[in-house]
VEXKOL-355706 format. One record per residue (C-alpha): x, y, z; residue in three letters. Coordinates in Angstrom, 2 decimals. Each point is the difference from the previous one (the first is absolute). Layout:
<nodes>
node px = X | py = Y | pz = Z | residuo = ALA .
...
</nodes>
This chain:
<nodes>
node px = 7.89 | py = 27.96 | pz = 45.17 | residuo = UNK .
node px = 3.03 | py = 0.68 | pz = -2.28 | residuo = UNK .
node px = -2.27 | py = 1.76 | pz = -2.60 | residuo = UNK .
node px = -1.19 | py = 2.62 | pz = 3.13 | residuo = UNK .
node px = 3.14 | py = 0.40 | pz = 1.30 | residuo = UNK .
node px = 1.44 | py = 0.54 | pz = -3.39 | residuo = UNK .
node px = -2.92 | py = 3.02 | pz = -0.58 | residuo = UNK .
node px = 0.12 | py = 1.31 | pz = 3.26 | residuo = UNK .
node px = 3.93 | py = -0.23 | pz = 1.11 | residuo = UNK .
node px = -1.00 | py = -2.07 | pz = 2.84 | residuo = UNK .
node px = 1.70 | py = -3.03 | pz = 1.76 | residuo = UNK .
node px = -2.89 | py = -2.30 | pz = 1.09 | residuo = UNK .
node px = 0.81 | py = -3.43 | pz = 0.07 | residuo = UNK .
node px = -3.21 | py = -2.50 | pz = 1.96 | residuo = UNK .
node px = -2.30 | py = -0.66 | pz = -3.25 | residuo = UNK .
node px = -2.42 | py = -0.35 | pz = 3.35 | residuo = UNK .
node px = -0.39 | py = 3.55 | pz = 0.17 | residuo = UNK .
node px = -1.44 | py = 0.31 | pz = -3.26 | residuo = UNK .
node px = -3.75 | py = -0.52 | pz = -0.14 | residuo = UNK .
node px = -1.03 | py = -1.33 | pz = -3.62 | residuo = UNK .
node px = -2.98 | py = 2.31 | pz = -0.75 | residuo = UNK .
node px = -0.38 | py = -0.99 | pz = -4.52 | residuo = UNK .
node px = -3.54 | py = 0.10 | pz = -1.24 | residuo = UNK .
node px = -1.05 | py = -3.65 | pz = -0.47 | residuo = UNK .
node px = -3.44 | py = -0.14 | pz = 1.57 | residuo = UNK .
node px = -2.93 | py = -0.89 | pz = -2.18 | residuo = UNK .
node px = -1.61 | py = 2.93 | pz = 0.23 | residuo = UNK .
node px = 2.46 | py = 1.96 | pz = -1.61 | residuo = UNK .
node px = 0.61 | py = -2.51 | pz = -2.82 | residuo = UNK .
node px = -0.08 | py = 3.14 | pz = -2.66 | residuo = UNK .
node px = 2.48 | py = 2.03 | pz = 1.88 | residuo = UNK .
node px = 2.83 | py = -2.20 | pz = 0.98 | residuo = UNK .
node px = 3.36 | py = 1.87 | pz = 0.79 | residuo = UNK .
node px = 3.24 | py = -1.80 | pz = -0.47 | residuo = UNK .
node px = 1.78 | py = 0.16 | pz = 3.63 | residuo = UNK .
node px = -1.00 | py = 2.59 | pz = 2.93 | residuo = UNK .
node px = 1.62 | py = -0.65 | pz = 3.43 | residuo = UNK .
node px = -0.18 | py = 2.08 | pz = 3.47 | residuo = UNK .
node px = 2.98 | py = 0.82 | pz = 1.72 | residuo = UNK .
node px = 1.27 | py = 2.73 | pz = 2.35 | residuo = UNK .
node px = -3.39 | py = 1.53 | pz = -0.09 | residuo = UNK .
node px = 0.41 | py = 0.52 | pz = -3.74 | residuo = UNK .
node px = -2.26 | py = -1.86 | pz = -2.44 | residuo = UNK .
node px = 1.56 | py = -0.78 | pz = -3.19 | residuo = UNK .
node px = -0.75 | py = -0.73 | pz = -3.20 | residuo = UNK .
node px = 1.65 | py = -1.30 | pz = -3.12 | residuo = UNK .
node px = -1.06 | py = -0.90 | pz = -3.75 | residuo = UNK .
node px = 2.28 | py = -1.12 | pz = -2.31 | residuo = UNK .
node px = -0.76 | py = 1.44 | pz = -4.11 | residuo = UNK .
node px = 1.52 | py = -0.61 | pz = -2.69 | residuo = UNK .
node px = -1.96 | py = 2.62 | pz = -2.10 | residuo = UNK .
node px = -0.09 | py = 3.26 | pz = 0.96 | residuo = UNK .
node px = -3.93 | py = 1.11 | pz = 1.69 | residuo = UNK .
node px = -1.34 | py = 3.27 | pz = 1.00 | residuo = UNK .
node px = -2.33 | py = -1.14 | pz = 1.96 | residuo = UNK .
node px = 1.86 | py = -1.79 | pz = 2.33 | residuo = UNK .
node px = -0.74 | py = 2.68 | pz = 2.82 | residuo = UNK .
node px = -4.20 | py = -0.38 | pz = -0.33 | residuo = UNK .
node px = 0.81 | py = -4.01 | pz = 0.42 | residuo = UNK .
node px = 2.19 | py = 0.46 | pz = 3.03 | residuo = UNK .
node px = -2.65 | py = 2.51 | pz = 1.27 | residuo = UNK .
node px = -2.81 | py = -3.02 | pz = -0.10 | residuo = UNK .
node px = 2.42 | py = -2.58 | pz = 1.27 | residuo = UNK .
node px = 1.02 | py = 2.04 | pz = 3.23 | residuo = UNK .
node px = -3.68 | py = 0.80 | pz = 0.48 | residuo = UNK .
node px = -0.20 | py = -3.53 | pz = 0.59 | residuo = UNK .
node px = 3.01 | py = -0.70 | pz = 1.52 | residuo = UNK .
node px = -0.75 | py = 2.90 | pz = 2.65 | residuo = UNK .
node px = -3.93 | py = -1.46 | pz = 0.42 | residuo = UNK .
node px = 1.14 | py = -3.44 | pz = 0.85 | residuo = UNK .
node px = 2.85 | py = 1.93 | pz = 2.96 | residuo = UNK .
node px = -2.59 | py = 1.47 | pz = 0.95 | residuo = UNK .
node px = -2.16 | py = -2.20 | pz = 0.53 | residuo = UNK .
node px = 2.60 | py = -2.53 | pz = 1.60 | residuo = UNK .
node px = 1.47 | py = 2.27 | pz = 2.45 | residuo = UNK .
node px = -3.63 | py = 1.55 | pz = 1.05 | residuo = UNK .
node px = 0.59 | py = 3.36 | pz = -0.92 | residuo = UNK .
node px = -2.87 | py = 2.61 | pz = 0.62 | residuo = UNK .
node px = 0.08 | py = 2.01 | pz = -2.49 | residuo = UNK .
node px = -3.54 | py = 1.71 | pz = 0.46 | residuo = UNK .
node px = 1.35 | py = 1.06 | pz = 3.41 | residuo = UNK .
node px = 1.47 | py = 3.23 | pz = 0.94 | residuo = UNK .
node px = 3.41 | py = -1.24 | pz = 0.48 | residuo = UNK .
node px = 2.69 | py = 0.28 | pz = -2.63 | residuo = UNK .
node px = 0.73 | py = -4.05 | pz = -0.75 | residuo = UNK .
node px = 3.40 | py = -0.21 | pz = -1.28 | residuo = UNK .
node px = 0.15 | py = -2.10 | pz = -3.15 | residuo = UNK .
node px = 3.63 | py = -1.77 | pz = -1.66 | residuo = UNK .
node px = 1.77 | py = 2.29 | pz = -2.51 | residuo = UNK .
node px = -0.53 | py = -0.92 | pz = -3.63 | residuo = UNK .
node px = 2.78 | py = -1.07 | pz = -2.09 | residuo = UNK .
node px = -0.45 | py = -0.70 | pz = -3.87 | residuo = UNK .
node px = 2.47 | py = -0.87 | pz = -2.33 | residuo = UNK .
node px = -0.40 | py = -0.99 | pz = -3.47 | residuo = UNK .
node px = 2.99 | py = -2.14 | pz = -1.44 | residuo = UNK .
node px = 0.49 | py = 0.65 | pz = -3.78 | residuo = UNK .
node px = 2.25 | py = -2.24 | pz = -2.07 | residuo = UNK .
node px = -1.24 | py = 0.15 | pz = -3.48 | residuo = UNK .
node px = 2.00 | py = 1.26 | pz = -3.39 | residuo = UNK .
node px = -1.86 | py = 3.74 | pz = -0.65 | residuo = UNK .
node px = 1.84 | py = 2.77 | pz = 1.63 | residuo = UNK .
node px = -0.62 | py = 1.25 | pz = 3.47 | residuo = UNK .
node px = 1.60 | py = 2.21 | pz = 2.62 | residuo = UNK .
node px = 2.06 | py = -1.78 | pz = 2.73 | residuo = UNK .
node px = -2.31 | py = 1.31 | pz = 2.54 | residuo = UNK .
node px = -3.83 | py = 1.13 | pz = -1.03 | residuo = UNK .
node px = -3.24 | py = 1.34 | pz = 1.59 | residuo = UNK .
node px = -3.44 | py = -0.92 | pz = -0.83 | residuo = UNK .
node px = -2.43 | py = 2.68 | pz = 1.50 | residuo = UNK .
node px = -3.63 | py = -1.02 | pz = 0.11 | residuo = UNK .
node px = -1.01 | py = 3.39 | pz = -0.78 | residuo = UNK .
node px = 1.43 | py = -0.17 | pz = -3.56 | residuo = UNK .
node px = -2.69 | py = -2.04 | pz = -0.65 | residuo = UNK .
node px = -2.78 | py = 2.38 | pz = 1.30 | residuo = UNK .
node px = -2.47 | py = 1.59 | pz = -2.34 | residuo = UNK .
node px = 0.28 | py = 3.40 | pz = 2.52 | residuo = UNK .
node px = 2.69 | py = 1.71 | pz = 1.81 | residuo = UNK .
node px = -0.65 | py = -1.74 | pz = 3.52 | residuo = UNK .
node px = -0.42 | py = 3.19 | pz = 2.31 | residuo = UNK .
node px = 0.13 | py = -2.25 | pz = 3.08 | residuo = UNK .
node px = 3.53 | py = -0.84 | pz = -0.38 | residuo = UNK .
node px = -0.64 | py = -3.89 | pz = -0.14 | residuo = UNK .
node px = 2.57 | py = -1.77 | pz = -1.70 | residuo = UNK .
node px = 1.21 | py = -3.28 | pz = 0.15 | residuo = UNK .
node px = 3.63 | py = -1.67 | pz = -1.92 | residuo = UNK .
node px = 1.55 | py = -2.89 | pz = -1.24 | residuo = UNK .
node px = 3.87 | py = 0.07 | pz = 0.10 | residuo = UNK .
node px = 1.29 | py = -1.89 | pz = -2.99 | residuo = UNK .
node px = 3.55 | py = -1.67 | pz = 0.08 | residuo = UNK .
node px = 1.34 | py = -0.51 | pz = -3.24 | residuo = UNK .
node px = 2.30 | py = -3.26 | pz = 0.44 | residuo = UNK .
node px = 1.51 | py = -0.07 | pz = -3.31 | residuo = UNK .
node px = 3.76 | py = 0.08 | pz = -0.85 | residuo = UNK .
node px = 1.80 | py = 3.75 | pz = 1.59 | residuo = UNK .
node px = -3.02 | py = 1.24 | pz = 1.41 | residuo = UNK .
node px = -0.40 | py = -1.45 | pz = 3.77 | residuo = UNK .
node px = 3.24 | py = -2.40 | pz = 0.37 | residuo = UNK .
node px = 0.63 | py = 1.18 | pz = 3.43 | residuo = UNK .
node px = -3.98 | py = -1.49 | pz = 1.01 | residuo = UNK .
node px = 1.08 | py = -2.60 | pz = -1.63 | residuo = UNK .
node px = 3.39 | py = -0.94 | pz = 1.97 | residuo = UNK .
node px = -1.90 | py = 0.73 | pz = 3.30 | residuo = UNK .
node px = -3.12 | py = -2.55 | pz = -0.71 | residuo = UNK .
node px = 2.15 | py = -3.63 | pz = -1.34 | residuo = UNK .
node px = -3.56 | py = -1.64 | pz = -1.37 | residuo = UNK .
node px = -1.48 | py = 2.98 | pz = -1.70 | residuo = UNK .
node px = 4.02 | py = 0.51 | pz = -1.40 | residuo = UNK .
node px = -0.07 | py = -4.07 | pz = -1.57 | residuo = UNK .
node px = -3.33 | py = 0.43 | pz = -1.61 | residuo = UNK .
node px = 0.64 | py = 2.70 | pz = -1.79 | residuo = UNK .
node px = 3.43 | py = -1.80 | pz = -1.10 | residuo = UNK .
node px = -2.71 | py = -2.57 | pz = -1.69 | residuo = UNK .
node px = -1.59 | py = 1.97 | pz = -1.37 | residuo = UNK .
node px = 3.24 | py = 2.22 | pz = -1.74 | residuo = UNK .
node px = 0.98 | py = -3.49 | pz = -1.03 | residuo = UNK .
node px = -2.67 | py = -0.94 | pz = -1.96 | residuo = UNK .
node px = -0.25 | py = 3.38 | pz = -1.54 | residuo = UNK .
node px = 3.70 | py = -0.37 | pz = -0.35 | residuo = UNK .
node px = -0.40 | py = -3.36 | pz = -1.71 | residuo = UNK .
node px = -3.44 | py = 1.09 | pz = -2.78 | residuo = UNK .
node px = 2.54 | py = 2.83 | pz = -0.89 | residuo = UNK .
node px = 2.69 | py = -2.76 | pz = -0.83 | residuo = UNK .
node px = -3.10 | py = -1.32 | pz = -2.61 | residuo = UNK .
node px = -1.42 | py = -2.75 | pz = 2.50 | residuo = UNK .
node px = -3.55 | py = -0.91 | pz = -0.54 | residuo = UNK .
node px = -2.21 | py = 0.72 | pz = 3.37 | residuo = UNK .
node px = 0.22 | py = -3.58 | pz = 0.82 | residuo = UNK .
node px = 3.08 | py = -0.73 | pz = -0.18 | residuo = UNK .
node px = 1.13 | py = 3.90 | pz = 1.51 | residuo = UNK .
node px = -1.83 | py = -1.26 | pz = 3.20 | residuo = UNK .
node px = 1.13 | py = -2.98 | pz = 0.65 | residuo = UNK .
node px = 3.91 | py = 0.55 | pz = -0.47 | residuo = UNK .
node px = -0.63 | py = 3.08 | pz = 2.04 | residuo = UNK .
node px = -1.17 | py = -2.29 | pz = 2.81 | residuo = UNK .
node px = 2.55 | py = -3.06 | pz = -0.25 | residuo = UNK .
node px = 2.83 | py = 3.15 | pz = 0.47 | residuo = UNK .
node px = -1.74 | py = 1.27 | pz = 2.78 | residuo = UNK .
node px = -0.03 | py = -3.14 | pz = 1.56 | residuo = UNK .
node px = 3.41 | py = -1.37 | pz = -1.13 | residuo = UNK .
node px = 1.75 | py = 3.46 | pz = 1.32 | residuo = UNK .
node px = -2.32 | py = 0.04 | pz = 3.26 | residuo = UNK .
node px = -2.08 | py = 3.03 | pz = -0.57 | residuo = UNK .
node px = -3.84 | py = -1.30 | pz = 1.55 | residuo = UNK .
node px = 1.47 | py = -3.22 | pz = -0.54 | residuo = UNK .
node px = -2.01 | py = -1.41 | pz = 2.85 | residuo = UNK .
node px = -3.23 | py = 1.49 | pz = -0.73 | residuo = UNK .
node px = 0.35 | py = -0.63 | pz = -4.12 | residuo = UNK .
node px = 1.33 | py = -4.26 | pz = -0.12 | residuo = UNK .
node px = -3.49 | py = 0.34 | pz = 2.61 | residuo = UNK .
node px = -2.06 | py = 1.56 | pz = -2.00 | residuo = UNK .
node px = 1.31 | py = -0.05 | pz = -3.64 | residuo = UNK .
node px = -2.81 | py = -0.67 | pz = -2.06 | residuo = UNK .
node px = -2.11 | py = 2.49 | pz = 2.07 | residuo = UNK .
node px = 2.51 | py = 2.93 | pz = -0.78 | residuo = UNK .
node px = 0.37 | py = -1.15 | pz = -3.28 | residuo = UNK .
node px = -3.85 | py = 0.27 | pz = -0.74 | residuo = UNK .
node px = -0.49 | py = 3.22 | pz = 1.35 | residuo = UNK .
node px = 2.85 | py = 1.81 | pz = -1.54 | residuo = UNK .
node px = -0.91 | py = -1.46 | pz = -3.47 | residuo = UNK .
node px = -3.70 | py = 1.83 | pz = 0.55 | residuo = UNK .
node px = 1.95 | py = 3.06 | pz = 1.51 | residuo = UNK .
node px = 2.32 | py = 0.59 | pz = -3.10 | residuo = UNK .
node px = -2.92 | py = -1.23 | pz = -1.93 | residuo = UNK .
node px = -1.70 | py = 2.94 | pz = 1.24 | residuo = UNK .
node px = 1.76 | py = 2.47 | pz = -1.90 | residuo = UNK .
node px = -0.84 | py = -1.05 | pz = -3.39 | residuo = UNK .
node px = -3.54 | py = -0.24 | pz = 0.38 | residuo = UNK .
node px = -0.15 | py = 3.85 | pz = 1.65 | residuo = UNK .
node px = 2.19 | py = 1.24 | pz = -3.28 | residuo = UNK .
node px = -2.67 | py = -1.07 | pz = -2.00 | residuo = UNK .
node px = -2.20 | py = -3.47 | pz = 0.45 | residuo = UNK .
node px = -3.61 | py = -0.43 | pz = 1.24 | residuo = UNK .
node px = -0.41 | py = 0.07 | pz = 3.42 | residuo = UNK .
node px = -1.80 | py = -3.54 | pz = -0.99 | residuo = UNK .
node px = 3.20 | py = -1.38 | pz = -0.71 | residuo = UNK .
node px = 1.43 | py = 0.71 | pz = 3.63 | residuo = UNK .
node px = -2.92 | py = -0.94 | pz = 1.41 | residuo = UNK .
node px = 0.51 | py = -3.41 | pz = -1.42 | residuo = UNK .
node px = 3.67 | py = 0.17 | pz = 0.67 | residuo = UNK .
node px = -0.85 | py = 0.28 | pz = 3.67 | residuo = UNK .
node px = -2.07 | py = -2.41 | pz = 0.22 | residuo = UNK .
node px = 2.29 | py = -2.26 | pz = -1.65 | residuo = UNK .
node px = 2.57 | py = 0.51 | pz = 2.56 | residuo = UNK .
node px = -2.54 | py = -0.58 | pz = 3.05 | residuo = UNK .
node px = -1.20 | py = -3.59 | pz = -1.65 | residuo = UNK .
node px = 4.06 | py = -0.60 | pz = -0.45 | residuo = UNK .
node px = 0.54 | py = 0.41 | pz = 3.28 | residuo = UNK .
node px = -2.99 | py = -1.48 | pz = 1.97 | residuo = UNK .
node px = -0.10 | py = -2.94 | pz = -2.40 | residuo = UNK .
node px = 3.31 | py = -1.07 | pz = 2.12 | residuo = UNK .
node px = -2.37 | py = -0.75 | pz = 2.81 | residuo = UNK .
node px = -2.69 | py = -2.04 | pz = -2.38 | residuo = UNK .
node px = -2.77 | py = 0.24 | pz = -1.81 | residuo = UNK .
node px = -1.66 | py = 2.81 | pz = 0.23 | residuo = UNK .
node px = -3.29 | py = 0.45 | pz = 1.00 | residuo = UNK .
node px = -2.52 | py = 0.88 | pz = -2.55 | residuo = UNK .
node px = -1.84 | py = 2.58 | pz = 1.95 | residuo = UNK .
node px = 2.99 | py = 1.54 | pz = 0.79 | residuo = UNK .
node px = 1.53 | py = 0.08 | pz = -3.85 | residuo = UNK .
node px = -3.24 | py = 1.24 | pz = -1.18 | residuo = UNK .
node px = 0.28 | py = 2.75 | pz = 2.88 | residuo = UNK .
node px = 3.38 | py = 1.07 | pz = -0.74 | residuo = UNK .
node px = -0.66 | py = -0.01 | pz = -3.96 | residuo = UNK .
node px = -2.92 | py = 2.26 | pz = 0.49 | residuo = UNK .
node px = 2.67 | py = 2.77 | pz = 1.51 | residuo = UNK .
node px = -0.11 | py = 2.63 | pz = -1.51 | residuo = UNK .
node px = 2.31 | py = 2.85 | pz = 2.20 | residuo = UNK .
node px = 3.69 | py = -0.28 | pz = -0.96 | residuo = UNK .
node px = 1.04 | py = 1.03 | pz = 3.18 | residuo = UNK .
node px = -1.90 | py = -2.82 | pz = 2.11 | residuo = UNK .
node px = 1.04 | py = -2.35 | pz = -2.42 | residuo = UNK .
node px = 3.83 | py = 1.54 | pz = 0.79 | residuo = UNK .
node px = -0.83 | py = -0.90 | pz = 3.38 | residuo = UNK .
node px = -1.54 | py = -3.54 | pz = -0.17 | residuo = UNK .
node px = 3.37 | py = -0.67 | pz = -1.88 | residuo = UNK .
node px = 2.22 | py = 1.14 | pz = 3.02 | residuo = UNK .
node px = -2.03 | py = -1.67 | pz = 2.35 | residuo = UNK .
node px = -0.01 | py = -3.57 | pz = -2.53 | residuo = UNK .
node px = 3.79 | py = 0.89 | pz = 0.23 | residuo = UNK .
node px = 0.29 | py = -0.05 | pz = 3.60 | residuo = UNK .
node px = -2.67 | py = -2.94 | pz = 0.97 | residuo = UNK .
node px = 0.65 | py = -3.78 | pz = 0.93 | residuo = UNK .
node px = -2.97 | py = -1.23 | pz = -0.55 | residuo = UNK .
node px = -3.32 | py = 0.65 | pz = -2.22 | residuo = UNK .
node px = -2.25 | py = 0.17 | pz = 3.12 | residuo = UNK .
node px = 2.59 | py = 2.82 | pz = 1.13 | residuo = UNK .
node px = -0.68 | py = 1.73 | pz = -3.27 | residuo = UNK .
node px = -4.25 | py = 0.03 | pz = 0.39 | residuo = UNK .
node px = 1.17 | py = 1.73 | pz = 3.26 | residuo = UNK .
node px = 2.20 | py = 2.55 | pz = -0.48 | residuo = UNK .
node px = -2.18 | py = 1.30 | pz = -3.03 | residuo = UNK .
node px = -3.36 | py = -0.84 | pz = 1.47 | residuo = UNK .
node px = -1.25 | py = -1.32 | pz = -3.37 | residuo = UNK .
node px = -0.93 | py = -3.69 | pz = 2.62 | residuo = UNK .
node px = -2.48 | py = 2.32 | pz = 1.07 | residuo = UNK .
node px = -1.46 | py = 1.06 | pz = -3.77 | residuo = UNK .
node px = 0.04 | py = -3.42 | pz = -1.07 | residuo = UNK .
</nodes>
């Protein structure tokens, strides 16, 4: 609620009125989108990067195809009829907080990556909000969650400047966080979960400058079995299943969802990889 009033200079205040409409279904298990939500007839979504992709606009143009086929199909709407059926207007936004330079406020047109000039006029756009340092404070101040995660974040950039190792980077960036009340709730909850995934995040960015994509494969991974191991032993079926991964960016997105779990069974769920095994 904060974030969309903070993007749209709106005043809502019942979370009730928000309908939670994220890609999780099994189905979709290869094209999972990080948070989409309806509200005021306007159907947003938002993925947070933190490397800078052009082809952000074809992957929000396949995840509101099926955000828009599952409205459809829930509210009934005809459209093979002859009457106009009025559909929610799409919202994406792409967060950006990583290190190589960006505008404040970017575009992403779909047609950029077309092999023709389109002579139809279809187009379709990512807006990308660069949350670094100077370039959207004001978002910032208007959205208090989106504001203290990015104050992690500066502080354990802050912090490897100062010479700290990753590790150690990390975790003082956390204990401050907590000890000066920024997501201080959510973080002494959750504190070897954030720690996990921001040590594959900032990970990240060595292998792209430069190591095999093997090697983040395996870093990945690593962080999943970290994580889920804090619920038992994992399954064998499903450790073979996950090792076997091969797409970086479902791998980015069993981590998240091993980040956000309570349970293993919860896991096999939300990725659908109980039903492969």
């Amino acid at each position: 609620m904060s974030l969309y009033n903070a993007l749209n200079q709106t005043v809502h205040e019942n979370a009730e009125d928000i309908t939670i409409t994220t890609i999780e279904d099994v189905i979709y298990i290869g094209m999972k989108n990080d948070v989409s939500i309806l509200l005021d007839e306007n159907l947003s979504l938002w993925e947070q990067q933190s490397t800078l992709n052009p082809n952000m606009p074809v992957r929000g143009l396949m995840y509101f195809g099926n955000l828009y086929s599952s409205y459809i199909k829930t509210n009934q709407l005809n459209i093979y009829g002859t009457k106009l059926q009025k559909i929610p207007t799409p919202q994406y936004v792409v967060f950006y907080n990583g290190t190589d330079k960006s505008e404040a406020v970017a575009e992403l047109k779909l047609s950029d990556a077309f092999m023709h000039e389109s002579k139809g006029g279809f187009e379709w756009t990512a807006v990308v909000y660069n949350l670094n340092r100077g370039k959207n404070d004001e978002l910032l101040q208007r959205c208090k969650p989106l504001s203290e995660y990015m104050e992690l974040i500066n502080r354990i950039r802050d912090n490897q400047e100062s010479g700290m190792d990753i590790n150690t980077a990390i975790n003082m960036a956390v204990d401050s966080c907590i000890r000066d009340g920024i997501m201080s709730g959510f973080l002494i909850k959750h504190k070897a979960e954030v720690i996990s995934v921001c040590l594959t995040e900032f990970d990240e960015k060595v292998f792209v400058k430069g190591i095999r994509e093997e090697g983040m494969n395996e870093g990945l991974i690593k962080g999943i079995f970290d994580l889920l191991e804090d619920y038992g032993e994992i399954p064998e079926n499903l450790r073979t299943e996950i090792m076997k991964q091969t797409d970086l960016e479902l791998l980015r997105k069993w981590l998240k969802i091993a980040a956000r779990v309570e349970m293993m069974e919860e896991f096999e769920e939300k990725t659908g990889l109980s039903v492969k095994c």
